[in-house]
N, CA, C and O atoms as a GROMACS GRO file, in nm:
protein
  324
    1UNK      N    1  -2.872   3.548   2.312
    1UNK     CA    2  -2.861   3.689   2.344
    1UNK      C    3  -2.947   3.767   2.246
    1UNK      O    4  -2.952   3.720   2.132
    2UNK      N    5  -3.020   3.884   2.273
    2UNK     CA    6  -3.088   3.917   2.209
    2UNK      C    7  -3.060   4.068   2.220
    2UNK      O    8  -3.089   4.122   2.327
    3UNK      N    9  -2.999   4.151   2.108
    3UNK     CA   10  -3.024   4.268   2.076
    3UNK      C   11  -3.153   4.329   1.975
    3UNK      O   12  -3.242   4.284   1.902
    4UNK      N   13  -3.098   4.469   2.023
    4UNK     CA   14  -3.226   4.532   1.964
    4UNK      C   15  -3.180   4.627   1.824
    4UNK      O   16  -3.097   4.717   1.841
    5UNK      N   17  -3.238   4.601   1.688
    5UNK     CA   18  -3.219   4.675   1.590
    5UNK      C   19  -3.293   4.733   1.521
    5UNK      O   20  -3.394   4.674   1.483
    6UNK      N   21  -3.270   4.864   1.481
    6UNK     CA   22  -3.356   4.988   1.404
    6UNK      C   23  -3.410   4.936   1.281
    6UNK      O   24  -3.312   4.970   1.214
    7UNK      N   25  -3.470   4.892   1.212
    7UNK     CA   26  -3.470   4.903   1.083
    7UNK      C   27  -3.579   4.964   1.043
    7UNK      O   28  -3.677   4.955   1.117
    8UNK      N   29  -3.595   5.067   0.872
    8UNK     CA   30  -3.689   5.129   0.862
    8UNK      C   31  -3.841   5.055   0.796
    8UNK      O   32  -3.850   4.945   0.742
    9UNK      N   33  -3.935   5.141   0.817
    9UNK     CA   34  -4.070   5.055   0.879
    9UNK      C   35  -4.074   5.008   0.716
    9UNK      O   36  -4.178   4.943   0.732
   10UNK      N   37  -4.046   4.989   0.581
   10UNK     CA   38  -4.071   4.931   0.468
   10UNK      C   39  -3.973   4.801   0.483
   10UNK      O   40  -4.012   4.691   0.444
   11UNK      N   41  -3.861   4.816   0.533
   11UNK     CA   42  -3.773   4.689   0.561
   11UNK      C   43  -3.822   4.578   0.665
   11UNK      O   44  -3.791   4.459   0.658
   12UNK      N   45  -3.921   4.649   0.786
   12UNK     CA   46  -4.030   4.572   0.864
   12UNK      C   47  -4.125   4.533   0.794
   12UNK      O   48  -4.150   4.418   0.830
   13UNK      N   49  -4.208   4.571   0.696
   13UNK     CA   50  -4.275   4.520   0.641
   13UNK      C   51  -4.278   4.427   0.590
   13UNK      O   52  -4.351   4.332   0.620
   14UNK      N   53  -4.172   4.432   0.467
   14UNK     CA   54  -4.161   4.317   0.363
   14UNK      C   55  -4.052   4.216   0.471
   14UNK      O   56  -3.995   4.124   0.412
   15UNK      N   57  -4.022   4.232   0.621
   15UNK     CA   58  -3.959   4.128   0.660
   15UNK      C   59  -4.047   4.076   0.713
   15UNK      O   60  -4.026   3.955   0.712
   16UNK      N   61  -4.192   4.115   0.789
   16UNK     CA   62  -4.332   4.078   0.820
   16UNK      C   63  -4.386   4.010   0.724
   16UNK      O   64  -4.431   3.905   0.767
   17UNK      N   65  -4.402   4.026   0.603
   17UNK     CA   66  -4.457   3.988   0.533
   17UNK      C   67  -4.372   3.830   0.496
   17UNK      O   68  -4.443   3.731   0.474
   18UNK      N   69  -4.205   3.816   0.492
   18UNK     CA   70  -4.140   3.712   0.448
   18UNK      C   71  -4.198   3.595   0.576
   18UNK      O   72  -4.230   3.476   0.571
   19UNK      N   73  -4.192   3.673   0.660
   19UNK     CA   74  -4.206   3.592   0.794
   19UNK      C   75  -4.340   3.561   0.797
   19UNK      O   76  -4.346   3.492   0.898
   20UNK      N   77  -4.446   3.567   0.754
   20UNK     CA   78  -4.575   3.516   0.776
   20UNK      C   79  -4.586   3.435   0.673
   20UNK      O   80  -4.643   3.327   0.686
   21UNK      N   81  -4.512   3.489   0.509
   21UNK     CA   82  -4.545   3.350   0.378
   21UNK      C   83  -4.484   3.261   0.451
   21UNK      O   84  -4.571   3.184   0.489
   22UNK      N   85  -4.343   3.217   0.506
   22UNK     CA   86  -4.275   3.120   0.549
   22UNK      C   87  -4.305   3.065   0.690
   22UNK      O   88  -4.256   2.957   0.724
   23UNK      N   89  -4.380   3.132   0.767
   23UNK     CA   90  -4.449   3.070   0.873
   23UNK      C   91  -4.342   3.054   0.983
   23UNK      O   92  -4.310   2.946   1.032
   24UNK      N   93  -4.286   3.190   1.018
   24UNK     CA   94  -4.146   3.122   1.064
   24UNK      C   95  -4.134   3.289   1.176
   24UNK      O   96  -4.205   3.380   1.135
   25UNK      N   97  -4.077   3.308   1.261
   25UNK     CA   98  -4.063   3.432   1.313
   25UNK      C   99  -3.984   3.551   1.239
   25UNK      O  100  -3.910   3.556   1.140
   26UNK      N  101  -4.026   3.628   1.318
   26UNK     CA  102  -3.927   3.818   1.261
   26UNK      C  103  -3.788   3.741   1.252
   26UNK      O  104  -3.726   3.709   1.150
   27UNK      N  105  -3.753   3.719   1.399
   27UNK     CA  106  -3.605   3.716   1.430
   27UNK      C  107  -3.565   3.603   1.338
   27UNK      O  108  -3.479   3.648   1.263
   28UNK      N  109  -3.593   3.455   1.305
   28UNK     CA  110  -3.564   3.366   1.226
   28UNK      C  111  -3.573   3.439   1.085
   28UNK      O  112  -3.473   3.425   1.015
   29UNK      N  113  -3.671   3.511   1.034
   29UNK     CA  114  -3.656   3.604   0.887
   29UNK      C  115  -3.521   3.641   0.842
   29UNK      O  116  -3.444   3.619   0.749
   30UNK      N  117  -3.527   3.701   0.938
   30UNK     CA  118  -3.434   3.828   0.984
   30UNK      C  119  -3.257   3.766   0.965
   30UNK      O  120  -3.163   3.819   0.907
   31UNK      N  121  -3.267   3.628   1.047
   31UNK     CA  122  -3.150   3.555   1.045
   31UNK      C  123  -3.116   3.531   0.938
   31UNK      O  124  -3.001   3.564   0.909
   32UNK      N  125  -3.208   3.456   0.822
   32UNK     CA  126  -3.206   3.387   0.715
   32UNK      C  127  -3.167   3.488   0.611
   32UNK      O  128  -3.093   3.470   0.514
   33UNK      N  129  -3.236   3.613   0.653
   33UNK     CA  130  -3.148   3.720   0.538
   33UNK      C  131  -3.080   3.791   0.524
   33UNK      O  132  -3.061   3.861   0.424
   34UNK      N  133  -2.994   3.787   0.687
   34UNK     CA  134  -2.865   3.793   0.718
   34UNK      C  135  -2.747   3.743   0.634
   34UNK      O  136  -2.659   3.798   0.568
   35UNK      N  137  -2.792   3.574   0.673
   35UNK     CA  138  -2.690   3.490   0.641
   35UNK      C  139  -2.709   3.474   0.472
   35UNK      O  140  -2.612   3.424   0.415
   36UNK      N  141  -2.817   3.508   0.396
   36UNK     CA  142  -2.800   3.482   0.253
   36UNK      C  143  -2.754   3.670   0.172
   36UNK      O  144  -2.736   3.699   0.054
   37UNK      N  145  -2.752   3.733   0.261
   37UNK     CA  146  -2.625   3.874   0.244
   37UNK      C  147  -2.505   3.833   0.252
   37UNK      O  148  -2.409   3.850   0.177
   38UNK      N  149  -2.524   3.749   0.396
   38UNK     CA  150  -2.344   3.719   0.367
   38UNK      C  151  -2.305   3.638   0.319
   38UNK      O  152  -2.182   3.638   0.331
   39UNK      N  153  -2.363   3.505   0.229
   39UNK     CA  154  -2.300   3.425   0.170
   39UNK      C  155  -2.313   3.526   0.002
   39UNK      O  156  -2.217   3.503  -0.071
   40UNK      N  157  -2.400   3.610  -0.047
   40UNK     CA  158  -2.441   3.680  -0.163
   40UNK      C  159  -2.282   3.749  -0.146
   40UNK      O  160  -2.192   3.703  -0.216
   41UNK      N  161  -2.250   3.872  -0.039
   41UNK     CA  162  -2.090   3.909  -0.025
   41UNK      C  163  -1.960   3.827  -0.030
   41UNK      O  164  -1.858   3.852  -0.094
   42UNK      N  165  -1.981   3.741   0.037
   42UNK     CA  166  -1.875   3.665   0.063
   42UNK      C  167  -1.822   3.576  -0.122
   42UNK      O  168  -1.705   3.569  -0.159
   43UNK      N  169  -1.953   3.517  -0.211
   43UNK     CA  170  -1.955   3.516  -0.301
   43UNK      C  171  -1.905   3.618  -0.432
   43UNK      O  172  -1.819   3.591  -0.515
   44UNK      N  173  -1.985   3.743  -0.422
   44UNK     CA  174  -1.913   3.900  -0.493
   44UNK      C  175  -1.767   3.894  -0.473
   44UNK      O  176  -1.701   3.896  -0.577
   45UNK      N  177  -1.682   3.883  -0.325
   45UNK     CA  178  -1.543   3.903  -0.285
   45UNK      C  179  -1.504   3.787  -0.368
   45UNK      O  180  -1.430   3.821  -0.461
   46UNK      N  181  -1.522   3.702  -0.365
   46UNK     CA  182  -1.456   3.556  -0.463
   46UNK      C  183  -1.448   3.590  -0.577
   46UNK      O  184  -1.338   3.587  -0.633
   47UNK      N  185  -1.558   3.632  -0.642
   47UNK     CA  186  -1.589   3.693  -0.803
   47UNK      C  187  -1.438   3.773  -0.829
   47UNK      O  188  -1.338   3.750  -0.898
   48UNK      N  189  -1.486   3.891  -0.725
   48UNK     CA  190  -1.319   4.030  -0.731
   48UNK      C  191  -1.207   3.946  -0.737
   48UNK      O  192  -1.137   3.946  -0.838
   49UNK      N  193  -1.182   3.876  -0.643
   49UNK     CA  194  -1.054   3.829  -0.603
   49UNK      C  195  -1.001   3.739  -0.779
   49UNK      O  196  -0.898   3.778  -0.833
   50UNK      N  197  -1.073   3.643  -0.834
   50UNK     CA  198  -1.022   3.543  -0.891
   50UNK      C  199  -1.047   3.644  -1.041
   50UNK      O  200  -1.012   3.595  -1.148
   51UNK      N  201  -1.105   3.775  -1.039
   51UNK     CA  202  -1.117   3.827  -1.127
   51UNK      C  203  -0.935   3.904  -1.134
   51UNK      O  204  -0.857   3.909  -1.229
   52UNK      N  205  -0.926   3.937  -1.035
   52UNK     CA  206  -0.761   4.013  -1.014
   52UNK      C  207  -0.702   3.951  -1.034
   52UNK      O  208  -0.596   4.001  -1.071
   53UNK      N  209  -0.705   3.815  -1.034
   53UNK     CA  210  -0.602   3.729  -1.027
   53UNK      C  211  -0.602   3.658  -1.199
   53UNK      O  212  -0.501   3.636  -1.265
   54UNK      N  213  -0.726   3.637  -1.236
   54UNK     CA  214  -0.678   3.625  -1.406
   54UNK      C  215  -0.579   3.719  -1.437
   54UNK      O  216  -0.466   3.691  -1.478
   55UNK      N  217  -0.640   3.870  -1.410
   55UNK     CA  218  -0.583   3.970  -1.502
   55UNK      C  219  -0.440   3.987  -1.439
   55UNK      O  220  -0.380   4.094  -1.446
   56UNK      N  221  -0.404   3.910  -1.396
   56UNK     CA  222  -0.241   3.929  -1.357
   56UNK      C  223  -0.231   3.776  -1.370
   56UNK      O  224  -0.283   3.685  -1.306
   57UNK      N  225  -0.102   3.777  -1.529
   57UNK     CA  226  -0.080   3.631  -1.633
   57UNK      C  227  -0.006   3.603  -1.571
   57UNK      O  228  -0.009   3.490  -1.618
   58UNK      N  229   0.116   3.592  -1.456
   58UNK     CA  230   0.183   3.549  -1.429
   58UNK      C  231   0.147   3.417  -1.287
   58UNK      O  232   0.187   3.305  -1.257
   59UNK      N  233   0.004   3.566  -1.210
   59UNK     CA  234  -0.020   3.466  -1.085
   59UNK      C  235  -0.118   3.379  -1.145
   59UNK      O  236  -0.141   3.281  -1.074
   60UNK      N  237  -0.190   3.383  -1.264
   60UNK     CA  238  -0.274   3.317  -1.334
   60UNK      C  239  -0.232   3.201  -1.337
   60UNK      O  240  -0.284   3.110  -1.273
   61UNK      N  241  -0.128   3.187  -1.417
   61UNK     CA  242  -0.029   3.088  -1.483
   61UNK      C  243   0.039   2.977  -1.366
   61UNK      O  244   0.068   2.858  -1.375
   62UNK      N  245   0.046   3.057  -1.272
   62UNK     CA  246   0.054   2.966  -1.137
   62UNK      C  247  -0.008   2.916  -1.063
   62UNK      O  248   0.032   2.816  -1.005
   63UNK      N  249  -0.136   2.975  -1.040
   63UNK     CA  250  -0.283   2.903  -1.002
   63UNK      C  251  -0.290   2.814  -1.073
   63UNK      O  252  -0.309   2.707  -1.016
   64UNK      N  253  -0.281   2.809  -1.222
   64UNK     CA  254  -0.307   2.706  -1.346
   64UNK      C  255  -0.235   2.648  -1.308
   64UNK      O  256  -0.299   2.577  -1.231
   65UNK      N  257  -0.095   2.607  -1.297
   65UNK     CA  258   0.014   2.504  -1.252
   65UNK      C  259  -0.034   2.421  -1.127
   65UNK      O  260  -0.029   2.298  -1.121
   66UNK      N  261  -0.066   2.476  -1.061
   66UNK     CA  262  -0.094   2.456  -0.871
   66UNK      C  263  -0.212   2.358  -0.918
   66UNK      O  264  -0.198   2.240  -0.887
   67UNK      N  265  -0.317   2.393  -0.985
   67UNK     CA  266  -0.421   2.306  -0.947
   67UNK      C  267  -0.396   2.189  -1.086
   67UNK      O  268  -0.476   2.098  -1.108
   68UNK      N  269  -0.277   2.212  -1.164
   68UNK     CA  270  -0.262   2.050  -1.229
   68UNK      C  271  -0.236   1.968  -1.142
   68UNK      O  272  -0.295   1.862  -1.125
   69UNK      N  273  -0.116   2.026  -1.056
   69UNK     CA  274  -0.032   1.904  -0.942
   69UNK      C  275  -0.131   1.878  -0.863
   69UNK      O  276  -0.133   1.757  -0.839
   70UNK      N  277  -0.222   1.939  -0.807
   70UNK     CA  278  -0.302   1.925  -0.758
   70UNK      C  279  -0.432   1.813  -0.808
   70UNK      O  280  -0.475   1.717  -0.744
   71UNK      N  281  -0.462   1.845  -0.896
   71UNK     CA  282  -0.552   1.720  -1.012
   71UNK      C  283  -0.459   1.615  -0.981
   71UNK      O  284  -0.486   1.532  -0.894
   72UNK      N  285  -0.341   1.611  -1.051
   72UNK     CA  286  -0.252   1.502  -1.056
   72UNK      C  287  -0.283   1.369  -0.924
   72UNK      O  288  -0.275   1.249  -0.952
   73UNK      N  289  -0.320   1.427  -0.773
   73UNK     CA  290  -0.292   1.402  -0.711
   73UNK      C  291  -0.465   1.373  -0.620
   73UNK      O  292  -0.492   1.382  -0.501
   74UNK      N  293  -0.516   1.351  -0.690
   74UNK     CA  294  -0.686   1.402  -0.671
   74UNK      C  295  -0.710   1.232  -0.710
   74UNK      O  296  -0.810   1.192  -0.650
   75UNK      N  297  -0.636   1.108  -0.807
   75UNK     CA  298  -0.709   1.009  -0.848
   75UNK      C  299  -0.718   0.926  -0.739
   75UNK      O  300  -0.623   0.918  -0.661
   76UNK      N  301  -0.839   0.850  -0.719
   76UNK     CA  302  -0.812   0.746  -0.648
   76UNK      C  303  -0.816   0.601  -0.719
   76UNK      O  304  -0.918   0.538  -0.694
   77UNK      N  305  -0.747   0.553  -0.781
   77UNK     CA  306  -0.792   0.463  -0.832
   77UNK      C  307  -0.880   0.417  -0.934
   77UNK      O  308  -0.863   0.310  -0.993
   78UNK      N  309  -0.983   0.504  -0.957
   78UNK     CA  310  -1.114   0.495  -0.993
   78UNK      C  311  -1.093   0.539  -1.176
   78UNK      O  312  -1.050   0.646  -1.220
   79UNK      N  313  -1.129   0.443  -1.238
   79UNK     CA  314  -1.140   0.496  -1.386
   79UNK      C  315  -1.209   0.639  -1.387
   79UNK      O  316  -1.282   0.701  -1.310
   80UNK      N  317  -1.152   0.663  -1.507
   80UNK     CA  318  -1.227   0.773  -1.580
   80UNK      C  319  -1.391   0.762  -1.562
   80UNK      O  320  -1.408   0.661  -1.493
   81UNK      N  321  -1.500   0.813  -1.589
   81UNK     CA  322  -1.624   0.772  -1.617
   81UNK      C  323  -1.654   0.882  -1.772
   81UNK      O  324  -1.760   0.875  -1.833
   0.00000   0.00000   0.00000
């Protein structure tokens, strides 16, 4: 499916320009720097989140607990290295 989007003519440019060093189309550009916005956001929200969650010692302290039992339960067999 193919929609149609505004963007202003300096954001066409340097997406013209990504798209001709990489040899690759507008719309494939375009995709690729879509999806590395939303993994760049989706990343930032992780940052916030585990940042709130230090600064509150109690849910801290329970994350910390959660992922011992969790370790605990992670060996397979396999020595140390």
């Amino acid at each position: 499916m193919s929609e149609t989007v505004r963007i202003d003519p300096a954001a066409h440019a340097a997406l013209t320009e990504i798209a001709r060093a990489k040899h690759i189309s507008l719309t494939a550009a375009l995709s690729r720097a879509v999806e590395e916005y939303r993994r760049v956001t989706f990343l930032e929200a992780l940052t916030s989140d585990f940042a709130a969650l230090r600064a509150d010692t109690g849910a801290w302290a329970d994350e910390q607990a959660e992922r011992d039992a969790w370790d605990a339960t992670s060996t397979d067999g396999l020595a140390d290295e």
